[in-house]
ZAMARPA-917062 format. One record per residue (C-alpha): residue number from 1; x, z, y; chain; residue in three letters. Coordinates in steps of 0.2 Angstrom, whole numbers, always signed. Example, Ala and Ser with C-alpha at 12.3 -4.5 7.8 and 13.67 -1.06 7.14 Angstrom:
2
REC,i,x,z,y,ch,aa
REC,1,+62,+39,-22,A,ALA $
REC,2,+68,+36,-5,A,SER $
END
This chain:
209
REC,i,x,z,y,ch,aa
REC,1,-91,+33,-114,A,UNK $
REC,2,-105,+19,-118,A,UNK $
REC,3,-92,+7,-107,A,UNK $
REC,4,-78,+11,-119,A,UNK $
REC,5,-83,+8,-135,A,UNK $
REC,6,-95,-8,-132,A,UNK $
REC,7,-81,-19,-136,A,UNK $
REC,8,-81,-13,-152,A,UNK $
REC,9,-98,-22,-155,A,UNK $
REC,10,-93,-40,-155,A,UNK $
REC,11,-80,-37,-168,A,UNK $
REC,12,-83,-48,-185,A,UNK $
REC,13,-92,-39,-197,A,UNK $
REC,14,-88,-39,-216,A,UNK $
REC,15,-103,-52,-219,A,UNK $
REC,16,-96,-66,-206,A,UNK $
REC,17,-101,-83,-205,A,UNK $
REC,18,-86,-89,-214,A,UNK $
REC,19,-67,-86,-215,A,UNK $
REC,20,-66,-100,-200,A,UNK $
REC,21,-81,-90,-189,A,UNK $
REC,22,-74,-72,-193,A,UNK $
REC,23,-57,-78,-186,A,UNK $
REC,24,-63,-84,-169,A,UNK $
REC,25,-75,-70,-167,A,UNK $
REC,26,-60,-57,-169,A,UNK $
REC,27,-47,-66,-158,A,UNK $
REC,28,-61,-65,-145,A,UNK $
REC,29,-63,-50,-149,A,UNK $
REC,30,-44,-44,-149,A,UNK $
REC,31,-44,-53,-132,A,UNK $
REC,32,-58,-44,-124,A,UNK $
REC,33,-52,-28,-130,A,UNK $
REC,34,-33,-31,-122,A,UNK $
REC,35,-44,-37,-106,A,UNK $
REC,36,-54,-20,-104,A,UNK $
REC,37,-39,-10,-108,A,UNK $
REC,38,-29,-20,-93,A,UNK $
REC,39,-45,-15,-83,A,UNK $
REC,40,-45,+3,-86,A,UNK $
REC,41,-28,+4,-81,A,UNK $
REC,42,-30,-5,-66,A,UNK $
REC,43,-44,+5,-59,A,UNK $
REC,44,-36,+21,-63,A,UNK $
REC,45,-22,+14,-52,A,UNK $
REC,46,-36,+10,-41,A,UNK $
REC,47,-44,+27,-42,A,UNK $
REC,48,-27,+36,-37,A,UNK $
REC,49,-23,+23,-24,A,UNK $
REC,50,-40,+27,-16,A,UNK $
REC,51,-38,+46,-15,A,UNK $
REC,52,-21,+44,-10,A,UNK $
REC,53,-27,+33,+5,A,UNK $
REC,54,-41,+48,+7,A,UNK $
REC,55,-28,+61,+9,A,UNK $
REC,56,-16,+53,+21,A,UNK $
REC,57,-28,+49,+34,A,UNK $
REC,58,-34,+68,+32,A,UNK $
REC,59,-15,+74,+37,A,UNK $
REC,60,-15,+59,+49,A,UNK $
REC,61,-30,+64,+60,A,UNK $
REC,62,-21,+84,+59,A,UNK $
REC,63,-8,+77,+63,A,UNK $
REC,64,-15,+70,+78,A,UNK $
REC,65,-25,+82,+83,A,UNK $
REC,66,-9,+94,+82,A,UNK $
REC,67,+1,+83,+94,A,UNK $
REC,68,-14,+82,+107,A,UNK $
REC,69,-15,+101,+107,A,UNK $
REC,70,+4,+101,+109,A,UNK $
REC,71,+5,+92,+122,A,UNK $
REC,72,-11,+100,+132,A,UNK $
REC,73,+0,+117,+131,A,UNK $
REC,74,+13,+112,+137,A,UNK $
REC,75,+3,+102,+150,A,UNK $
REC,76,-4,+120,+153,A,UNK $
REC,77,+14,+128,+154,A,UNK $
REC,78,+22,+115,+167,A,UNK $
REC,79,+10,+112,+177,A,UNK $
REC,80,-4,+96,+176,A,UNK $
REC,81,+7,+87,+188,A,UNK $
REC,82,+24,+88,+179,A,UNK $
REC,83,+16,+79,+161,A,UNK $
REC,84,+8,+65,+164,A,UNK $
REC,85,+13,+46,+168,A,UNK $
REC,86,+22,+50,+184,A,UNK $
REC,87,+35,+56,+175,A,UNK $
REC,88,+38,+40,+163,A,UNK $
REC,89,+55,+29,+164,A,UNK $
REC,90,+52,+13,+173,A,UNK $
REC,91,+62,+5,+160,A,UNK $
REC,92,+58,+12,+143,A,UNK $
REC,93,+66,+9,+126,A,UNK $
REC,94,+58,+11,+109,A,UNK $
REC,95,+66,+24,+99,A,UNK $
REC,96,+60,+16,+78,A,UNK $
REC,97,+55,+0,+75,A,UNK $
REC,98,+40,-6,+60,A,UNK $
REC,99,+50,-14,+48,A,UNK $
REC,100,+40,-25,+35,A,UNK $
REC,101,+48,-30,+17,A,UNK $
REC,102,+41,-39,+3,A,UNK $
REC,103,+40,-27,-13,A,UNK $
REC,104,+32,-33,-30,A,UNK $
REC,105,+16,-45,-32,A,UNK $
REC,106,+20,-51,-13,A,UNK $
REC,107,+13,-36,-8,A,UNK $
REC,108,+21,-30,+11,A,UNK $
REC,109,+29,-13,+13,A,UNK $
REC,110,+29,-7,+31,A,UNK $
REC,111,+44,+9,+35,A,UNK $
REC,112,+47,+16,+51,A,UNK $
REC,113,+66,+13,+54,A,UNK $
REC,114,+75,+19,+72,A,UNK $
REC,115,+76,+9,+83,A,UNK $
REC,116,+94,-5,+79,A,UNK $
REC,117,+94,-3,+64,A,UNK $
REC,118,+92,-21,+53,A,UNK $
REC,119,+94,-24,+35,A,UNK $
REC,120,+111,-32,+34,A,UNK $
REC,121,+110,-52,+32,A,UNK $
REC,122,+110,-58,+15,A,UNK $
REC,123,+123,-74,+14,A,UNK $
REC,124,+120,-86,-1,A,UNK $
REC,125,+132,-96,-10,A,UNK $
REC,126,+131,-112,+0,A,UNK $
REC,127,+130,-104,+17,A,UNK $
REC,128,+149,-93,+10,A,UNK $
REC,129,+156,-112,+5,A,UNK $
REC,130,+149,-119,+23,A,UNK $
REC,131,+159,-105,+33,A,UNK $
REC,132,+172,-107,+21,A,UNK $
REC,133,+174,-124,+27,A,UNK $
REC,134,+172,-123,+47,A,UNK $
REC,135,+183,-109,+45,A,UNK $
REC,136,+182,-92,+53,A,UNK $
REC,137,+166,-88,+64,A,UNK $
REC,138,+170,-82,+80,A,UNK $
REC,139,+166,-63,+81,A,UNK $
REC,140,+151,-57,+92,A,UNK $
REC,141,+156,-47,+105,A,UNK $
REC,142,+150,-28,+100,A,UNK $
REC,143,+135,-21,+108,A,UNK $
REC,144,+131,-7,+117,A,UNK $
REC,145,+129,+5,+104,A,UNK $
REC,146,+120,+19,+115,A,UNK $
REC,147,+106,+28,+107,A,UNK $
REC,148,+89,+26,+119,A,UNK $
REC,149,+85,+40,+131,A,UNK $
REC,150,+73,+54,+122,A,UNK $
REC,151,+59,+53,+132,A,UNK $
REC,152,+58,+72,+133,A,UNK $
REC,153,+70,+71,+148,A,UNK $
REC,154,+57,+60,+156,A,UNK $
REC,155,+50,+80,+162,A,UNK $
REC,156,+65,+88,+163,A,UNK $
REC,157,+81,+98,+154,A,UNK $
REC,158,+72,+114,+147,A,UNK $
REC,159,+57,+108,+140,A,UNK $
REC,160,+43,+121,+132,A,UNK $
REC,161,+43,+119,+114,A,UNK $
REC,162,+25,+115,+114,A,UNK $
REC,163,+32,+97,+121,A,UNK $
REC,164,+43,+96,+107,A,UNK $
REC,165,+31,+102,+93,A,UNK $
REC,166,+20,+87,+100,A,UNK $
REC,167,+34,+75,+98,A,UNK $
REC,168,+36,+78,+83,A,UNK $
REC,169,+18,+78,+77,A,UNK $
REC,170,+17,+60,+83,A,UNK $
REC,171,+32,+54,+76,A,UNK $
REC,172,+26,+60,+59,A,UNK $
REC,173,+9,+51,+62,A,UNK $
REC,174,+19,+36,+65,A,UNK $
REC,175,+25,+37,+47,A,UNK $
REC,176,+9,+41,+39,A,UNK $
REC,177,+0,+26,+49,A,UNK $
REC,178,+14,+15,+41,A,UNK $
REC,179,+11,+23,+24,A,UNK $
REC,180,-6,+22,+25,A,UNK $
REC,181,-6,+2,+31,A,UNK $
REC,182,+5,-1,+14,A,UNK $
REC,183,-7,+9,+2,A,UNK $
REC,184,-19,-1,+9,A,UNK $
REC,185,-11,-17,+6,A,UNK $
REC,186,-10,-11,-11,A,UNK $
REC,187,-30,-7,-14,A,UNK $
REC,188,-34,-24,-6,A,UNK $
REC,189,-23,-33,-20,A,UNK $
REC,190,-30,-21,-35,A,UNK $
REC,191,-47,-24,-30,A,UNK $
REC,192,-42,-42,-30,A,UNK $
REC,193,-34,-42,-44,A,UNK $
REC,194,-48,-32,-54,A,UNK $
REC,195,-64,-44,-48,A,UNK $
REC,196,-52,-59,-56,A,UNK $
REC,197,-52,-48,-71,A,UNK $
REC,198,-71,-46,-72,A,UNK $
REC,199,-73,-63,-72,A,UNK $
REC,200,-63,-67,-86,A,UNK $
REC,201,-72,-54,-94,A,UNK $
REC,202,-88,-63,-92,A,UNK $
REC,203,-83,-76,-99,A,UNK $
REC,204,-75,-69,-115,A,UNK $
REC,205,-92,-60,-114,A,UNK $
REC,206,-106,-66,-107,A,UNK $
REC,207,-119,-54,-112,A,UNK $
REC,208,-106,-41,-102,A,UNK $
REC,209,-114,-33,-90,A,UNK $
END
């Protein structure tokens, strides 16, 4: 509470030196005052982003932890020999893609997409009036529009549900391992952003601890 209100002591006092010293000393004020008030909102931010970030590695690791034991049951049900990398495709295809986008202050955004799916190409004004010009593009032939094999086949039609349940465990942690790699992004950029703050402080104040 002592943090709060220190500002308030280097506001003019009614005996000033002067009319041209009281108005210097209060803008300084005012200044230092907006300053500490942008800092408190930022590290509330902070604050949230931080236990945000605490409690999505915490479902991250259960998450984890849920999908090993998954996958040892149904290891347990089938037999040792009929999980396990003997049964991988020799030619395997990703089923989602990490897809970075640029959100505000430049900060990056990273989402789990499936796997084909891009964001549709953005065409300016003076790439339309080039096209326009050289006439109609030729049209790409389509492509192969099959969906990648689950690898749940890899062991078979009638799978124990323990295999699934461990599918879908990791495929959730892929999401939170995205999530997390954003939020953490953000915390790097308001810790940043609140040490320049600081120092601008000091310098409205040097006497600021």
């Amino acid at each position: 509470m002592e943090d709060l209100v220190c500002p308030l002591a280097v506001l003019p006092t009614a005996g000033g030196d002067g009319e041209g010293g009281g108005s210097g000393s209060e803008c300084v004020s005012m200044a230092a005052l907006d300053l500490r008030a942008e800092l408190d909102s930022l590290l509330l931010q902070l604050l949230g982003d931080l236990e945000e970030l605490e409690g999505k590695r915490a479902v991250l690791n259960a998450r984890v932890e849920e999908g090993w034991l998954s996958l040892a049951k149904a290891r347990y049900a089938m037999g040792t020999k009929s999980v396990g990398p003997l049964q991988y495709a020799s030619h395997m295809e990703p089923q989602v893609c990490l897809q970075a986008s640029e959100a505000q202050e430049g900060l990056q955004k990273f989402k789990v997409v499936r796997s084909g799916v891009h964001a549709p190409e953005e065409v300016g004004p003076r790439e339309a009036a080039l096209r326009r010009r050289k006439g109609p593009t030729k049209t790409p032939e389509p492509q192969s529009s099959e969906a990648p094999r689950d690898p749940l086949n890899w062991f078979g039609i009638l799978v124990p549900h323990s295999l699934r349940q461990a599918q879908a465990s990791f495929r959730d942690g892929l999401q939170l391992a995205a999530d997390i790699a954003s939020l953490q992004n953000r915390i790097d950029w308001g810790r940043s952003q609140l040490r320049g703050l600081q120092e601008k402080l000091k310098q409205l104040e040097p006497g600021a601890a």
